[in-house]
C-alpha positions as CSV (number, residue, x, y, z in Angstrom):
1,X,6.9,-22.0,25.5
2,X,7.1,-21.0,21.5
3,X,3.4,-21.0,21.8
4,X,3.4,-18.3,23.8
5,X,6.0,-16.4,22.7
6,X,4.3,-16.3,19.3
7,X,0.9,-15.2,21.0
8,X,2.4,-12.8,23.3
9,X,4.2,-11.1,20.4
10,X,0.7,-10.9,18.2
11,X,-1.0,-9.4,21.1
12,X,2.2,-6.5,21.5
13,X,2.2,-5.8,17.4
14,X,-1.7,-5.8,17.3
15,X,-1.8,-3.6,20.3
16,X,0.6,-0.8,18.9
17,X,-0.7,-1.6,15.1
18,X,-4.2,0.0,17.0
19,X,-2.7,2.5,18.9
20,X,-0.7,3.9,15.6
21,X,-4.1,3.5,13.6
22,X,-6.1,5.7,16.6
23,X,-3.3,8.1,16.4
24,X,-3.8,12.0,15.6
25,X,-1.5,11.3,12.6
26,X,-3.1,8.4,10.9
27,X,-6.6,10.1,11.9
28,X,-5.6,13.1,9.7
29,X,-4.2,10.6,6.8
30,X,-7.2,8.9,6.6
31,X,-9.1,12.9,6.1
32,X,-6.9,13.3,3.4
33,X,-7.5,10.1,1.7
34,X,-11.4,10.2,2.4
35,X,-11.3,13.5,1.2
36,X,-9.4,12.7,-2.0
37,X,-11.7,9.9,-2.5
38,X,-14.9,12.3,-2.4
39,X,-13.4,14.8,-4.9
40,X,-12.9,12.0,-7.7
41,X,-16.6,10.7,-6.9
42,X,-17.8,14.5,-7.6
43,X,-15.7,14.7,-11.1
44,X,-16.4,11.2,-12.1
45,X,-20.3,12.6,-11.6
46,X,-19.9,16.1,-13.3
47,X,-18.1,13.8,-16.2
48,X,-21.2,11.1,-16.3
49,X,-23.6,14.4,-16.9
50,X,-21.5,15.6,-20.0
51,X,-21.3,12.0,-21.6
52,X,-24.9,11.9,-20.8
53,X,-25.8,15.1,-22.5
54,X,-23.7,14.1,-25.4
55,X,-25.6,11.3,-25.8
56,X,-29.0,12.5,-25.9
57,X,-28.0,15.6,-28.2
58,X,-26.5,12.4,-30.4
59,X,-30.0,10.4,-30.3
60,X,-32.0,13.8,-31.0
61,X,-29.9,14.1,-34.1
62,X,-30.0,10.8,-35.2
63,X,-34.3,10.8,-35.0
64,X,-33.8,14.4,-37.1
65,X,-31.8,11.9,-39.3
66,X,-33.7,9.3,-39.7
67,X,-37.1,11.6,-39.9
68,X,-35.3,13.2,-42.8
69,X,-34.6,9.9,-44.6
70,X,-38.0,8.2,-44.1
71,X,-38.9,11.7,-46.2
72,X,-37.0,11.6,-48.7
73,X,-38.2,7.6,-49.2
74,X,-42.0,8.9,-49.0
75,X,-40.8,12.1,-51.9
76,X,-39.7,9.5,-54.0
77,X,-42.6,6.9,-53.2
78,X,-44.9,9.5,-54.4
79,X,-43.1,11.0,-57.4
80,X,-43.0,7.6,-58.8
81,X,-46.4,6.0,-58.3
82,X,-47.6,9.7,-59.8
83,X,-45.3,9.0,-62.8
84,X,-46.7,5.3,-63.4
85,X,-50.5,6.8,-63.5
């Protein structure tokens, strides 16, 4: 008799658990959450682009950089191999 008492009492709970999950309310809780959800996917996104722009103005400036210093070491390559002759 436990047996079904315990089985009876899962099928009531599980029955209203899907009826209160199907319900109007929960229907317009789970618009609100989905919605929430989709804002915060568009910010992560619009923050992605900015950290990704950052990061290629940071590489452009660091070839300028480097460019710059390979330059320099060719100026002073020259200057003293023109001084040794």
């Amino acid at each position: 008799m436990n047996k079904w008492w315990t089985f009876g009492t899962g099928f009531l709970v599980g029955s209203v658990g899907l009826t209160v999950l199907t319900s109007k309310l929960a229907q317009r809780g789970y618009k609100y959450v989905v919605s929430g959800a989709m804002i915060a996917r568009d910010r992560i996104l619009e923050k992605t682009e900015e950290v990704l722009a950052a990061a290629s103005n940071i590489t452009a400036e660091a070839k300028e950089l480097t460019e710059k210093y390979y330059q320099k070491l060719d100026r002073e390559y020259k200057e003293a191999n023109s001084e040794k002759e």
